[in-house]
C-alpha positions in Angstrom: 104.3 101.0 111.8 104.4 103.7 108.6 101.5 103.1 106.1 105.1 101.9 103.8 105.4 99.4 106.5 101.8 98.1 106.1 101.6 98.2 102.4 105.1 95.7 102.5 104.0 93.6 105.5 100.5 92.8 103.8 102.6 92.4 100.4 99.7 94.7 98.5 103.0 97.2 97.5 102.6 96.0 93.7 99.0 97.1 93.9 97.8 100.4 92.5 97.4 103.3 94.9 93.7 103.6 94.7 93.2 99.4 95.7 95.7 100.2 98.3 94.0 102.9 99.8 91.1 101.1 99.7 92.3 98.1 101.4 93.7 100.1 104.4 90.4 101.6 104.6 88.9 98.8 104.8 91.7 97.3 107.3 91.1 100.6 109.3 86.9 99.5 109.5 88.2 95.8 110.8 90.3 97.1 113.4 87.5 99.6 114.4 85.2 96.5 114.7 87.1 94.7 116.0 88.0 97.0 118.5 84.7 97.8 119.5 83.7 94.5 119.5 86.5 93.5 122.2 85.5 96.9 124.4 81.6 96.0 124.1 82.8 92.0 125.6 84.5 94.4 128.8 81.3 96.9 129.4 79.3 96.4 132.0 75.2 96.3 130.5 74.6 100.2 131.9 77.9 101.3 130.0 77.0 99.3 126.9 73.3 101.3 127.1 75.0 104.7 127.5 77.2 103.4 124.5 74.7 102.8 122.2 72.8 105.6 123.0 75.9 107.5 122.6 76.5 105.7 119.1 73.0 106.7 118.3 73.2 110.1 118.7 76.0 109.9 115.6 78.3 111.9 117.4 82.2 110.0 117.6 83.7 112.6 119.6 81.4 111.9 122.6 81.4 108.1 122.0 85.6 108.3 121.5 85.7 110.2 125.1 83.2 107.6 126.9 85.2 104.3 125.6 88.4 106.0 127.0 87.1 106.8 129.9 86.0 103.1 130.8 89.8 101.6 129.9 93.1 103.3 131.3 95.3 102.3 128.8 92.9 102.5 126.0 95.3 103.6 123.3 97.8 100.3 124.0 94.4 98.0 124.0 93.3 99.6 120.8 96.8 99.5 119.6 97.2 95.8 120.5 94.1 94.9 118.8 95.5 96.4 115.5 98.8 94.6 115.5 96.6 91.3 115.9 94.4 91.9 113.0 97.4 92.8 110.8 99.4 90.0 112.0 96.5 87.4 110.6 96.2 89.9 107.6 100.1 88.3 107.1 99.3 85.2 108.3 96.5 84.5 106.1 98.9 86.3 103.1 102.1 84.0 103.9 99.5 80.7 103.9 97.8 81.1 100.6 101.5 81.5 99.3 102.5 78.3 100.7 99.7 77.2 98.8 100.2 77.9 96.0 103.5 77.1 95.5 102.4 73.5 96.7 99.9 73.8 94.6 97.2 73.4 97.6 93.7 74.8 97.7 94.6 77.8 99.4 90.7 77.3 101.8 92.9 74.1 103.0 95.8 76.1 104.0 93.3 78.9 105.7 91.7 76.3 107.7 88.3 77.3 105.9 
């Protein structure tokens, strides 16, 4: 999907460039969270020690290597995790919507 793509899908294309690149930034930290978060739940305790020490040591290029060595398909996990945190991005978007044009609380239609 083309950052275009994104901007429409999310529906934050009449938003100024700078909010925009601050909300894919901060879309970009969820998915890395989240992403980390889902590999950390498919370590075994050893790997998740040589991971943190690895985190620790600040250096991404050795953590990146590690992760992808623990998961063949690492890219299409990663990948996959992305397209399900933009999908409820949308999801969450297309709901307060509804809301509003029901005239709901939109924390109703969010299930909050």
């Amino acid at each position: 999907m083309t950052t275009e793509e994104l901007i429409q899908k999310l529906g934050i294309d009449k938003v100024d460039p700078e909010t925009q690149k601050l909300l894919l930034d901060n879309l970009a930290n969820v998915v890395a969270t989240r992403v980390m978060a889902k590999v950390s739940e498919r370590l075994s305790d050893e790997d998740l020690d040589q991971l943190n020490t690895l985190i620790d040591q600040n250096d991404e290029g050795a953590v990146e290597w590690f992760v992808k060595s623990k998961f063949e398909n690492y890219d299409e996990f990663a990948a996959k995790i992305e397209e399900e945190v933009i999908e409820e991005l949308a999801e969450n978007k297309r709901a307060l919507e509804k809301a509003y044009e029901n005239g709901e609380s939109p924390a109703t239609s969010l299930n909050l």
